[in-house]
N, C-alpha and C positions, 0 to 999 in steps of 0.2 A: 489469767488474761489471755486472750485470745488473740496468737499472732499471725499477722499475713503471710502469704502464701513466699513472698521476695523477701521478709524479716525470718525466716524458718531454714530458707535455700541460704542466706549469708549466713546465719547462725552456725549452720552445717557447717558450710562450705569453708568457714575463717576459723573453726573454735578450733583447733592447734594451734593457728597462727595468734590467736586473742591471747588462746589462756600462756603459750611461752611468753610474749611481750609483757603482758599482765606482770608476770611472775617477775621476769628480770627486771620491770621498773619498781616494784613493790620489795626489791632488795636492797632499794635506796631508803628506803621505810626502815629497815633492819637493821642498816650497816648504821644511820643515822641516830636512830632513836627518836625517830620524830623531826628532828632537825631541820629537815628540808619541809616540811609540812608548812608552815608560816608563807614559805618565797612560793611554793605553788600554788598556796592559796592567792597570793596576793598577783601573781600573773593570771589566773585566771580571774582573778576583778576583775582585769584588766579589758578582757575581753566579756563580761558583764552586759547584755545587750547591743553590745558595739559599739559602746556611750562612747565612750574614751579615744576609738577609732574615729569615730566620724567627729569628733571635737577635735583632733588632732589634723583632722583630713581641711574642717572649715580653714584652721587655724595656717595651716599650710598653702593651702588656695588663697586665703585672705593677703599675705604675704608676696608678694610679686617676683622675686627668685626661685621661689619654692613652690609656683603654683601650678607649675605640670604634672608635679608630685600631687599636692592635695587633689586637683581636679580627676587623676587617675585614679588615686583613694578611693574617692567618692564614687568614682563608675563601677569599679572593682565593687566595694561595699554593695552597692544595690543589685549590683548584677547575682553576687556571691548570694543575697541575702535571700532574693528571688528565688532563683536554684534550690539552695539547701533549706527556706524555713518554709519556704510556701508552695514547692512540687515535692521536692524529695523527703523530708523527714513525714509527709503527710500520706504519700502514696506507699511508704514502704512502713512506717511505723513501726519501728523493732524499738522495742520496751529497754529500759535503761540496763547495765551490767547487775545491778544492786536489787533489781526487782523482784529476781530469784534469790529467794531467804536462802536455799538448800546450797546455793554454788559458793562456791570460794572466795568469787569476787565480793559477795556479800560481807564475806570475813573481812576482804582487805579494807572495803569501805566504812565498814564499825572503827578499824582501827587507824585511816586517816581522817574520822571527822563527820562521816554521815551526811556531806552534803547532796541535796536534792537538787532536782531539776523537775520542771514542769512540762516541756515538751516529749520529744521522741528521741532517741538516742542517732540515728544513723541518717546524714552524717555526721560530724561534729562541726556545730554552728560557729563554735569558739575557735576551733581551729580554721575553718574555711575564713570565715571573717580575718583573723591572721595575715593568711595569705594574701587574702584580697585584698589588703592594704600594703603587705612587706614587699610581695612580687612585682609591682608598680615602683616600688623605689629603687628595686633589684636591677629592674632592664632599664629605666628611665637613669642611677648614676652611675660616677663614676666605679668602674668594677671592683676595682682595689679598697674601697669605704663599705660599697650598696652591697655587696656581698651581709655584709652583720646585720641588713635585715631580717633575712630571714632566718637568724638565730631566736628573732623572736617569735615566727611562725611554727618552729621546729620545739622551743619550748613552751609553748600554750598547749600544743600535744601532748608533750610527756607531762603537763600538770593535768589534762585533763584527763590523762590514765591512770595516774600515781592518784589523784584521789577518787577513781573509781566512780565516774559519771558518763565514763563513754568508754566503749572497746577498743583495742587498738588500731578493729578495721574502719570503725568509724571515722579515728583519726585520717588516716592514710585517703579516707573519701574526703574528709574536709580537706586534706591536703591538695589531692587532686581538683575538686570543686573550685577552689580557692586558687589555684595558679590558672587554672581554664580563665577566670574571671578578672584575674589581675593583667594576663595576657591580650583576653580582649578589650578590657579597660584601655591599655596603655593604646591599642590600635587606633577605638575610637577615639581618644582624646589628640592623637596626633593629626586625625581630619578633621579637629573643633579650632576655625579661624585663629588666625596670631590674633588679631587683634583683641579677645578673649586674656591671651597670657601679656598682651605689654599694655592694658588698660591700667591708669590707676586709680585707686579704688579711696581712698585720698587725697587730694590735692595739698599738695606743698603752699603755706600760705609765702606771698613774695612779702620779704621782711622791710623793714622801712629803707635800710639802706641799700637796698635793689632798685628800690622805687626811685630815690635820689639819684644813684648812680643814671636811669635808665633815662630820667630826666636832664641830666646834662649834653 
């Protein structure tokens, strides 16, 4: 396979930093026995074309408390998605960890499960999407709670290195990618009118005894 000229320069440039990260999450595989295999797979569903994300993002907008959160989701989302699935994994195209039979990571992907991906590897779409959703909750609540966001951006990462579908540097791109986009999310959504966040989207039916009461 024939790779581009900026998938060759990062190859280079990250393969110590790839193949140590590789190594020490791939010792959670060892210490485990498999163990942790089931919960990475099942967080990376999670971020599964961003289904889950952007259902949680309507579902949060839909909701009138929670809807500076969903609606920053949502900017975050398309912004992130923009960026990393339709400029950068196309312009740089670097080929998955697993694509090279001869490397190691080869080895570790045989032994968490062999899952495939259909795009490009760099950067990681799962992790950037992550962000782009957790980092919007992060600066938008309370510090003390929104912080545990982004434990779910930080482990969409290590599952998607632990079963060996993306490099480490790829992560670290989707990480970046993804806070750029949750950051400018959260800007734009705070010049989108109030009257956007206290509309309701619902109306409260007035129940009979309102109606009596308003009638007296």
């Amino acid at each position: 396979m024939t790779e581009t000229a900026s998938a060759l320069w990062i190859n280079s440039t990250f393969a110590g930093f790839d193949i140590a990260v590789t190594t020490a999450i791939h010792r959670l595989y060892e210490v485990g026995g498999g163990f942790f295999t089931p919960f990475f797979e099942f967080v990376s569903l999670l971020g599964k074309g961003g289904i889950f994300l952007i259902l949680l993002s309507l579902l949060l907008t839909f909701h009138k408390p929670t809807r500076r959160f969903g609606t920053a989701m949502m900017i975050g989302l398309a912004l992130g998605t923009l960026m990393t699935n339709c400029i950068l994994k196309v312009l740089i195209a670097r080929a998955r960890p697993y694509a090279d039979q001869s490397s190691i990571y080869y080895q570790f992907w045989q032994l968490v499960g062999m899952h495939t991906e259909s795009d490009k590897s760099f950067p990681s779409g799962h992790t950037t999407a992550a962000f782009d959703a957790c980092v919007p909750v992060f600066l938008l609540g309370k510090k003390r709670v929104s912080w545990t966001a982004l434990l779910f951006g930080i482990a969409m990462g290590i599952a998607r290195i632990y079963l060996c579908v993306h490099f480490p540097s790829d992560v670290v791109a989707g990480m970046l990618v993804g806070t750029l986009a949750g950051c400018t999310a959260v800007i734009i959504s705070s010049r989108i009118p109030s009257k956007w966040y206290e509309a309701e989207f619902i109306k409260r039916k007035v129940g009979a005894h309102e109606c009596s009461d308003s009638g007296k």
